[in-house]
VEXLUM-857653 format. One record per residue: chain; residue number from 1; x, y, z of N, C-alpha, C, O, CB in turn. Coordinates in steps of 0.05 Angstrom, whole numbers. Glycine has a CB too. Layout:
! VEXLUM-857653
+------+-----+--------+---------+--------+---------+----------+--------+--------+---------+--------+--------+---------+--------+---------+----------+--------+
: unit : pos : n.east : n.north :   n.up : ca.east : ca.north :  ca.up : c.east : c.north :   c.up : o.east : o.north :   o.up : cb.east : cb.north :  cb.up :
+------+-----+--------+---------+--------+---------+----------+--------+--------+---------+--------+--------+---------+--------+---------+----------+--------+
:    A : NUM :      X :       Y :      Z :       X :        Y :      Z :      X :       Y :      Z :      X :       Y :      Z :       X :        Y :      Z :
...
+------+-----+--------+---------+--------+---------+----------+--------+--------+---------+--------+--------+---------+--------+---------+----------+--------+
//
This chain:
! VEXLUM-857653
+------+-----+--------+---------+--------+---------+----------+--------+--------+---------+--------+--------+---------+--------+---------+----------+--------+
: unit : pos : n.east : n.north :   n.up : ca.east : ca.north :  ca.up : c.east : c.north :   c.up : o.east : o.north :   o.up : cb.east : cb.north :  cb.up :
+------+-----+--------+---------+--------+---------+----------+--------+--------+---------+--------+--------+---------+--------+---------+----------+--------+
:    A :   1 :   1676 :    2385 :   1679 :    1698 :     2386 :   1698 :   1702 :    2359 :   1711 :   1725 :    2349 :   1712 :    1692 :     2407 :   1719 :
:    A :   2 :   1677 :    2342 :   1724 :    1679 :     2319 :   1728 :   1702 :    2302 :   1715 :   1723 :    2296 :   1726 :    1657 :     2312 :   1722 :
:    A :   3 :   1694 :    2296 :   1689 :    1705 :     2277 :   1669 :   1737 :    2282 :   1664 :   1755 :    2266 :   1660 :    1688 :     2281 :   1640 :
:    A :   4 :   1738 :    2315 :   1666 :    1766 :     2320 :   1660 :   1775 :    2313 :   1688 :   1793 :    2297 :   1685 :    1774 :     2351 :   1648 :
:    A :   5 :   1772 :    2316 :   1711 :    1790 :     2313 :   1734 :   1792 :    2281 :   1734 :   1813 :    2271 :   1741 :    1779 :     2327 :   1763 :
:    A :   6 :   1771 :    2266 :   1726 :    1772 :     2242 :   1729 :   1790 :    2222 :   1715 :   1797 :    2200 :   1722 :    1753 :     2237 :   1727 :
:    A :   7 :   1794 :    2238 :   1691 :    1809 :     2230 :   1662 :   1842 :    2234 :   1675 :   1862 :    2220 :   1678 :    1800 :     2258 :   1629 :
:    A :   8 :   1837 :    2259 :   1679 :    1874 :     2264 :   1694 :   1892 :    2248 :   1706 :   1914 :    2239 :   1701 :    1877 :     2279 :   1716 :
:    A :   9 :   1872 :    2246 :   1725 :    1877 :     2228 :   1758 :   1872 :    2194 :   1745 :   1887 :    2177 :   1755 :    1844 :     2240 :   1792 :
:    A :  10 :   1860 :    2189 :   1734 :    1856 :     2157 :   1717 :   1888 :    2155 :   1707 :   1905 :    2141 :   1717 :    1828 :     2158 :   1683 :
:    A :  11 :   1890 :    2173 :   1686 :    1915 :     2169 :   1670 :   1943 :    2162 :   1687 :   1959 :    2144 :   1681 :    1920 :     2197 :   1652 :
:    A :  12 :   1945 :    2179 :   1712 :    1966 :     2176 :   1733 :   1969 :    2146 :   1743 :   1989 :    2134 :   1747 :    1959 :     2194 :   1756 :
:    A :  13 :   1946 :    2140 :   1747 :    1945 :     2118 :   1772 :   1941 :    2096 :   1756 :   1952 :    2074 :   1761 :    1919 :     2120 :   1796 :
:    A :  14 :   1923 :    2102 :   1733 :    1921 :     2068 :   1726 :   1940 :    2044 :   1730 :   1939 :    2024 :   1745 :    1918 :     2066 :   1698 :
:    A :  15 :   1958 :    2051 :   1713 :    1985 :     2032 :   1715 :   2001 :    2021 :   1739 :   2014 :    2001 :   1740 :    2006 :     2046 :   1703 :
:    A :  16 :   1995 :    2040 :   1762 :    2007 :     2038 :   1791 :   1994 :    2017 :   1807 :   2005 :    2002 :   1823 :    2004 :     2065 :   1806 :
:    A :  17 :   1964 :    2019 :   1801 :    1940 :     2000 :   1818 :   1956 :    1976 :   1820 :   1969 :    1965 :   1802 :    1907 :     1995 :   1802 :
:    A :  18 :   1951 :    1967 :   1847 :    1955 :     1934 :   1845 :   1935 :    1928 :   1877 :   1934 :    1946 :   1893 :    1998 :     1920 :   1846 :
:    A :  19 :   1925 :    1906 :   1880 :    1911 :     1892 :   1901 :   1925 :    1906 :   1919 :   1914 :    1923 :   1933 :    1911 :     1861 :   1903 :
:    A :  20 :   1954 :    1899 :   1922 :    1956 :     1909 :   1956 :   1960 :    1939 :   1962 :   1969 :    1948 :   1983 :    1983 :     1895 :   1972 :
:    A :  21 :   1954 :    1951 :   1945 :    1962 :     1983 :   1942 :   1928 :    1984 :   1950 :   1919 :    1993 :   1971 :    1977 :     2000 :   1905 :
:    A :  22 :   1915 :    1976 :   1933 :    1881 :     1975 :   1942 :   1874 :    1962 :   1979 :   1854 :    1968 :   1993 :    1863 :     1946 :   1915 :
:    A :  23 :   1892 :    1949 :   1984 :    1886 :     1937 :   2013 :   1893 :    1956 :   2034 :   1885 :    1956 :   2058 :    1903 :     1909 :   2019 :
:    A :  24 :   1913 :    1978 :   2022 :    1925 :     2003 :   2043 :   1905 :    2023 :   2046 :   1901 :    2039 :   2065 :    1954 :     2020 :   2031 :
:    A :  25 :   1889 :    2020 :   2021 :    1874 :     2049 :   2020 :   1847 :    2041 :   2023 :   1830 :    2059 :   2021 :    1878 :     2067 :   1992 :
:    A :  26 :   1839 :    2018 :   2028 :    1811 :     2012 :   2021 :   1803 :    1994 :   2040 :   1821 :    1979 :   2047 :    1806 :     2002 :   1994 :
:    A :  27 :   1781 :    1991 :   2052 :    1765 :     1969 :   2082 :   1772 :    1949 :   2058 :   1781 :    1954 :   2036 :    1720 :     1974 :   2099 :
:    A :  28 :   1763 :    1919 :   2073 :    1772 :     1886 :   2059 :   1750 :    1882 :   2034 :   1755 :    1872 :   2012 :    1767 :     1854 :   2087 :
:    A :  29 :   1715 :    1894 :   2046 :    1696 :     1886 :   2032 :   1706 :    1903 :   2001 :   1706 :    1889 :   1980 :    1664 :     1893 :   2048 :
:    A :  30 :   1712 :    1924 :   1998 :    1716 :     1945 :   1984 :   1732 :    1925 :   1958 :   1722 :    1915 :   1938 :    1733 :     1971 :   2001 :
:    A :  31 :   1758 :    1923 :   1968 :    1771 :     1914 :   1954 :   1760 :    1881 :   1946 :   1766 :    1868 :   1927 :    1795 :     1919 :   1965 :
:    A :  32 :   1752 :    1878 :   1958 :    1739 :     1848 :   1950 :   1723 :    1844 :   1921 :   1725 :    1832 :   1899 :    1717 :     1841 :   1972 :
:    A :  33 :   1703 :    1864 :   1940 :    1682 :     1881 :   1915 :   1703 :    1885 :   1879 :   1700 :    1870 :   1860 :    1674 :     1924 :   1933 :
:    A :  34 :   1719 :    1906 :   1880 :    1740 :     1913 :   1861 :   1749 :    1893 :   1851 :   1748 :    1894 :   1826 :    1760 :     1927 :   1869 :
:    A :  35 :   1764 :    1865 :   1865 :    1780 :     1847 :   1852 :   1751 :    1825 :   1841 :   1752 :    1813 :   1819 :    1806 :     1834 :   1876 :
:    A :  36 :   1737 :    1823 :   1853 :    1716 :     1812 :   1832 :   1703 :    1819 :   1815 :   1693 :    1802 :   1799 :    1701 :     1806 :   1838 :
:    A :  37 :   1701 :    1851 :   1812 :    1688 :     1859 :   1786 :   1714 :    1856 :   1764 :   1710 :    1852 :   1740 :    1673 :     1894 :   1789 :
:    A :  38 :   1736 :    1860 :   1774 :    1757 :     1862 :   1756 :   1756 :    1830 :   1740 :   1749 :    1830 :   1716 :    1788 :     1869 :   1774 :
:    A :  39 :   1762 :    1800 :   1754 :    1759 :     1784 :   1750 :   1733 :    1775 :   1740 :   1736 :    1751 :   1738 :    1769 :     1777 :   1765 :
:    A :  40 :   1715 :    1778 :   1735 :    1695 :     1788 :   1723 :   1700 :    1788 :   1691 :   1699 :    1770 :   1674 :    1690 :     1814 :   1734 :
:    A :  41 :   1707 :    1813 :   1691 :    1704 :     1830 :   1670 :   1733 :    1814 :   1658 :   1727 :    1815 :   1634 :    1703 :     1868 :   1678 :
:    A :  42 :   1755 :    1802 :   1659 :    1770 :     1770 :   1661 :   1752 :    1760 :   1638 :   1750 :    1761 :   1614 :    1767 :     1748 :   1694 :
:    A :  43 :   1739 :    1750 :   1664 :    1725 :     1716 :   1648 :   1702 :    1721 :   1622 :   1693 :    1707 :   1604 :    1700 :     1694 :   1679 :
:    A :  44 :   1698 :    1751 :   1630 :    1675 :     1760 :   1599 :   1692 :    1768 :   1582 :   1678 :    1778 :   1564 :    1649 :     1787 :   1600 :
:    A :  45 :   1716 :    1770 :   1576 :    1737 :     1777 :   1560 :   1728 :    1811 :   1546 :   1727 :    1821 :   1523 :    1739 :     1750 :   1536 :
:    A :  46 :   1725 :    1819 :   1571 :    1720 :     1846 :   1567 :   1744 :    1866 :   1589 :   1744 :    1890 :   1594 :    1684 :     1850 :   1574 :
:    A :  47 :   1758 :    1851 :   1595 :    1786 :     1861 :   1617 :   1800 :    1881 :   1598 :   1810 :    1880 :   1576 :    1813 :     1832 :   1628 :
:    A :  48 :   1795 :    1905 :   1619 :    1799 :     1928 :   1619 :   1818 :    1936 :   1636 :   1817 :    1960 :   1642 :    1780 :     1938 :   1621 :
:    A :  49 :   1839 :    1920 :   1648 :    1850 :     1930 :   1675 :   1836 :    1929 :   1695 :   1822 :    1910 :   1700 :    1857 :     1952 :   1676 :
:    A :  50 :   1840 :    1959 :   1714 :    1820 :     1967 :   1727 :   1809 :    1983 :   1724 :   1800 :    1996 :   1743 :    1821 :     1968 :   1742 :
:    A :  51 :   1805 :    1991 :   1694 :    1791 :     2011 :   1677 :   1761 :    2004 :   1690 :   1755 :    1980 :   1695 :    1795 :     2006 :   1639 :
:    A :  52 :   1746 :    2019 :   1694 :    1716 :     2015 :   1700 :   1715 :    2000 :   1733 :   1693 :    1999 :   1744 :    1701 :     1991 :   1672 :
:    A :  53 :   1725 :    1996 :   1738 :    1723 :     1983 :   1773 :   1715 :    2008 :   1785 :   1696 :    2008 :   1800 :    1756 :     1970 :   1790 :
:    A :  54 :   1730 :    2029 :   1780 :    1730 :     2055 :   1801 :   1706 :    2075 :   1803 :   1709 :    2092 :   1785 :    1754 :     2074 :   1793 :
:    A :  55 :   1685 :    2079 :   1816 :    1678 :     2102 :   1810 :   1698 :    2132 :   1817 :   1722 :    2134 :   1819 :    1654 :     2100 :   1822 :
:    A :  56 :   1676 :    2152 :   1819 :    1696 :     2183 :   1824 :   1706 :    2185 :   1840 :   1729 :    2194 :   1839 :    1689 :     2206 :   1827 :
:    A :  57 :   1689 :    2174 :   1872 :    1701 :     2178 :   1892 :   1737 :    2159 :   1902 :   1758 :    2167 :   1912 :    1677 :     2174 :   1907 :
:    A :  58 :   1729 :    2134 :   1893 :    1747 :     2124 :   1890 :   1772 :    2124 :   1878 :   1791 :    2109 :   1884 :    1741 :     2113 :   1888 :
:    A :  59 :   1773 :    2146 :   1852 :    1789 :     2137 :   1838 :   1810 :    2172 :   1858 :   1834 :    2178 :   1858 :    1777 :     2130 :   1799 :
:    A :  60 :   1796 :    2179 :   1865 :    1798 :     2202 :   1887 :   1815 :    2197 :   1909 :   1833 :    2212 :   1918 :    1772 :     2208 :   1899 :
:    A :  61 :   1806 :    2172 :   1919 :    1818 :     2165 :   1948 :   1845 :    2150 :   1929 :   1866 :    2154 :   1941 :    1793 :     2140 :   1974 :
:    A :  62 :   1849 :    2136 :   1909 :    1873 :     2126 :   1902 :   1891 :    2152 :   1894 :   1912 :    2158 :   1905 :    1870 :     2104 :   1880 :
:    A :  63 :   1883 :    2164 :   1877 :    1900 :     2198 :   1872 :   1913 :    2198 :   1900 :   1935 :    2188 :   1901 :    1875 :     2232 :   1868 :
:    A :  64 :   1899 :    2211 :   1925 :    1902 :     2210 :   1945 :   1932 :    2197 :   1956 :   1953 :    2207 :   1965 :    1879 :     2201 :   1951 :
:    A :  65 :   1925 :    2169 :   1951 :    1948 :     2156 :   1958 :   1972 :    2151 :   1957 :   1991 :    2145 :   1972 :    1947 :     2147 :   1957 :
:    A :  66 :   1963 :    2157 :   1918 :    1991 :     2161 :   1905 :   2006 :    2187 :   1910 :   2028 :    2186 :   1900 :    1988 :     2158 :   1876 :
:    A :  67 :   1998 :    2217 :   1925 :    2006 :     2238 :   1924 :   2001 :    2251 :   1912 :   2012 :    2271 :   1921 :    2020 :     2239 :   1922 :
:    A :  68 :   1986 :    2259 :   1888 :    1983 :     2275 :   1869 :   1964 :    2285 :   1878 :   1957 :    2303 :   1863 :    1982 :     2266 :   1844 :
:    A :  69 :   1944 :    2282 :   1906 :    1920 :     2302 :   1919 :   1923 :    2304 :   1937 :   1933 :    2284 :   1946 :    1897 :     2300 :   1921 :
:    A :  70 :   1918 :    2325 :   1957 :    1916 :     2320 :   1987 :   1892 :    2324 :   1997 :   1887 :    2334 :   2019 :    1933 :     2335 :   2003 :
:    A :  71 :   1868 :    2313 :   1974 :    1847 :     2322 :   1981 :   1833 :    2304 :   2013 :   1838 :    2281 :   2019 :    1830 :     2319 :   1953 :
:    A :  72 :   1819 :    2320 :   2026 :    1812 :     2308 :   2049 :   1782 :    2284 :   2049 :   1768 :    2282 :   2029 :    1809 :     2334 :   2067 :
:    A :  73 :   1779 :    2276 :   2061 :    1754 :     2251 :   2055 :   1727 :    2279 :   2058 :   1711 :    2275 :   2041 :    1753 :     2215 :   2091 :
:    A :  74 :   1724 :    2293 :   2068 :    1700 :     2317 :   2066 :   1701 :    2328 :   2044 :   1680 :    2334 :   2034 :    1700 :     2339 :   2086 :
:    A :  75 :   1728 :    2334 :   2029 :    1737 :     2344 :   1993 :   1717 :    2324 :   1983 :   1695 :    2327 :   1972 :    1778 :     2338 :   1977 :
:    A :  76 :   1729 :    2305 :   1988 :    1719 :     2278 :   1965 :   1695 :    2267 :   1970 :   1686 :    2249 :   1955 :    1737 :     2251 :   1965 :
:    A :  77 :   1683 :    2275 :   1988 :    1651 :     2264 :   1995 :   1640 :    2289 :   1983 :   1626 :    2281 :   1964 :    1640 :     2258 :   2033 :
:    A :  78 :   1638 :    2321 :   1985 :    1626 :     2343 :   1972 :   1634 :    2344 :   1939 :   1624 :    2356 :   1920 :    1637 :     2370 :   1988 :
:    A :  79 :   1653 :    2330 :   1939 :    1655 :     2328 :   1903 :   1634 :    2307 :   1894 :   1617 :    2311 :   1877 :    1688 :     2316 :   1889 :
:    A :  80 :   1638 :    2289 :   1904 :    1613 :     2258 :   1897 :   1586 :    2265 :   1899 :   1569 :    2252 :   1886 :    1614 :     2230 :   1921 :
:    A :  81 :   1581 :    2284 :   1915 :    1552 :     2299 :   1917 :   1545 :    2310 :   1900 :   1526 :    2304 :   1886 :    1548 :     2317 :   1934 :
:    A :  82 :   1567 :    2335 :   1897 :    1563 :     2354 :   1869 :   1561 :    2343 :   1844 :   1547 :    2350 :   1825 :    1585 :     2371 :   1864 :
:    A :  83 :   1582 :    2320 :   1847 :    1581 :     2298 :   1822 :   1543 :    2282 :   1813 :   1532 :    2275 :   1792 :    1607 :     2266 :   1835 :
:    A :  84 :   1535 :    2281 :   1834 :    1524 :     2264 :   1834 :   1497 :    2267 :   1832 :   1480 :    2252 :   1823 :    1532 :     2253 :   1850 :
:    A :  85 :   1492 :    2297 :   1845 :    1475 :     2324 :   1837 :   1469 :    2327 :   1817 :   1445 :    2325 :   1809 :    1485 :     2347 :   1840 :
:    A :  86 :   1494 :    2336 :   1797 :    1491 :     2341 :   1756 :   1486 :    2323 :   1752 :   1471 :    2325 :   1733 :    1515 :     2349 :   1733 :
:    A :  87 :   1489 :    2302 :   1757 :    1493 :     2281 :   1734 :   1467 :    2260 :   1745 :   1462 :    2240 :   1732 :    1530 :     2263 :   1732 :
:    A :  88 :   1454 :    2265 :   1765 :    1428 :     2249 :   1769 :   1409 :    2261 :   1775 :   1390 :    2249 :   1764 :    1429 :     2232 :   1785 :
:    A :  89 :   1401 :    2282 :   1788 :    1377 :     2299 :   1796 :   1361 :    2317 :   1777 :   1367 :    2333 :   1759 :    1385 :     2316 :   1815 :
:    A :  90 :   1344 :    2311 :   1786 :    1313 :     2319 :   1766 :   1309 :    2346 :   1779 :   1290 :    2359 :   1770 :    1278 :     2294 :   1771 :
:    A :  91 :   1325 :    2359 :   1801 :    1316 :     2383 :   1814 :   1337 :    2413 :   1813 :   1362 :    2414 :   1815 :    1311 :     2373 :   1845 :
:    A :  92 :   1330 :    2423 :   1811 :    1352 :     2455 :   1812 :   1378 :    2445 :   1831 :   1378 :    2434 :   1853 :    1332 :     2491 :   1835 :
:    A :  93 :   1400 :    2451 :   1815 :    1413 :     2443 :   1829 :   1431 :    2471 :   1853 :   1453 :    2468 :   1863 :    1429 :     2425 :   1809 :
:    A :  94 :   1412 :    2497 :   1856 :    1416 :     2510 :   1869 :   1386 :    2521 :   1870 :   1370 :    2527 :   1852 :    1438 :     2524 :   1863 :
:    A :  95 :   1383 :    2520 :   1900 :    1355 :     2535 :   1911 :   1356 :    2552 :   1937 :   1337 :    2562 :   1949 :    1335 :     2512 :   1918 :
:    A :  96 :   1379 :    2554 :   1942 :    1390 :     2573 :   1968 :   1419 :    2579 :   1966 :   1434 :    2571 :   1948 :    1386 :     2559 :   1999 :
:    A :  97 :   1425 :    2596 :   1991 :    1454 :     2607 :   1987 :   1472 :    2588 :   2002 :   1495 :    2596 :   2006 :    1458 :     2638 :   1999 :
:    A :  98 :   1466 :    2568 :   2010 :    1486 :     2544 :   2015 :   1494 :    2525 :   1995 :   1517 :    2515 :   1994 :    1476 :     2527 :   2034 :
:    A :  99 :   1471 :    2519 :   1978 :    1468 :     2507 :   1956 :   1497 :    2520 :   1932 :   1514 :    2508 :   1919 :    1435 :     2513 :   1948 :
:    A : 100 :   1489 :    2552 :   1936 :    1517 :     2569 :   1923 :   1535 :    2561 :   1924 :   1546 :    2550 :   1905 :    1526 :     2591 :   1930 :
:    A : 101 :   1551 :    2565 :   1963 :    1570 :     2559 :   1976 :   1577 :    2532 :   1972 :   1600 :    2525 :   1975 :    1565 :     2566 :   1999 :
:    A : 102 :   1559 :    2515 :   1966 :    1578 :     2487 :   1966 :   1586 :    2485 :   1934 :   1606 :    2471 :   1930 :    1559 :     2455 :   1978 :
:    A : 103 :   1572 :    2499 :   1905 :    1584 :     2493 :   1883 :   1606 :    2515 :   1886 :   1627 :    2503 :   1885 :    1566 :     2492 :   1858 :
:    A : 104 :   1610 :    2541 :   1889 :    1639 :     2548 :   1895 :   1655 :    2531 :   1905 :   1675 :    2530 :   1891 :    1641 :     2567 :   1911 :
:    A : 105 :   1656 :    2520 :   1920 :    1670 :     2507 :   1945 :   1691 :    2479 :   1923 :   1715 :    2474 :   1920 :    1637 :     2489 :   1974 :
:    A : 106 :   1660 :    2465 :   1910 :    1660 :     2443 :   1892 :   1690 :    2455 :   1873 :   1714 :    2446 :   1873 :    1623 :     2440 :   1873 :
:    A : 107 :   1678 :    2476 :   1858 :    1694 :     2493 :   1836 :   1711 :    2500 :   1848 :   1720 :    2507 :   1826 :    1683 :     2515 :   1823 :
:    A : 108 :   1727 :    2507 :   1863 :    1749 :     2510 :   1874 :   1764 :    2486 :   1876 :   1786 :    2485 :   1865 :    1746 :     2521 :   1896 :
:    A : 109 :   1752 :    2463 :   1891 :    1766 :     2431 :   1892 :   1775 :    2428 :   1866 :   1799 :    2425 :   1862 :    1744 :     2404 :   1900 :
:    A : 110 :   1757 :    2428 :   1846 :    1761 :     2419 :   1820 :   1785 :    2440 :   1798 :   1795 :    2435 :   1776 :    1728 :     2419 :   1808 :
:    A : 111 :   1787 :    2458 :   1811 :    1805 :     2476 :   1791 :   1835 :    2470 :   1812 :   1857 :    2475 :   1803 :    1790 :     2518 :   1787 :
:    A : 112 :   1832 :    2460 :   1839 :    1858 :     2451 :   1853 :   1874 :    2428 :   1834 :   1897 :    2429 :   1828 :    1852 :     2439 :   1883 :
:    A : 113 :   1851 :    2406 :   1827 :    1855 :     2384 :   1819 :   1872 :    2377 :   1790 :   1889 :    2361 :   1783 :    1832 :     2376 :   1820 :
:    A : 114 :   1851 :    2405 :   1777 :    1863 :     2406 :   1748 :   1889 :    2425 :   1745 :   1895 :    2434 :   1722 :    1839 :     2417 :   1727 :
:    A : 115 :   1902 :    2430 :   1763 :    1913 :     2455 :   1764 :   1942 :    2435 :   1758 :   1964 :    2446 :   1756 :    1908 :     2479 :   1794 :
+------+-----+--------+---------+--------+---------+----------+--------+--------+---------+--------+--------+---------+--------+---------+----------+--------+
//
């Protein structure tokens, strides 16, 4: 589910990104950060756009901007968790009934997204 919401929302926005669209939505270090890995990835003649600059959360908060989400910054911080839960932890990723409540919660965000 990850990959597909991420794939979606990538395909929308890629083409739209530009620096000052990144300066509306993002603190200075942020985008700093972004325009140097981009230029970067330039000078190793491996330029990708800004294919690979974004992680999930980010590519979240640009969706965001462009309209296509109205997800809220607590949406997008409990998705990056959940995200971040599967895809890195060595531990159950449910051991109580909150643990439940937040992958429902997660699965709901994610079927808004793909919807």
């Amino acid at each position: 589910m990850f990959q597909a919401v991420e794939r979606k929302l990538w395909d929308k926005i890629k083409h739209r990104i530009s620096e000052q669209a990144l300066r509306k939505v993002f603190e200075p270090q942020e985008v700093d950060n972004f325009v140097r890995r981009k230029r970067k990835a330039e000078q190793e003649n491996v330029d990708l756009d800004w294919m690979g600059v974004f992680s999930f959360p980010y590519i979240l908060k640009l969706a965001r901007f462009y309209g296509l989400t109205d997800s809220s910054d607590d949406d997008i911080n409990l998705l990056k968790d959940v995200r971040n839960k599967v895809a890195h932890s060595d531990r159950y990723l449910v051991r109580n009934k909150e643990d439940v409540q937040i992958l429902a919660e997660s699965h709901r965000l994610f079927l808004s997204l793909l919807g």
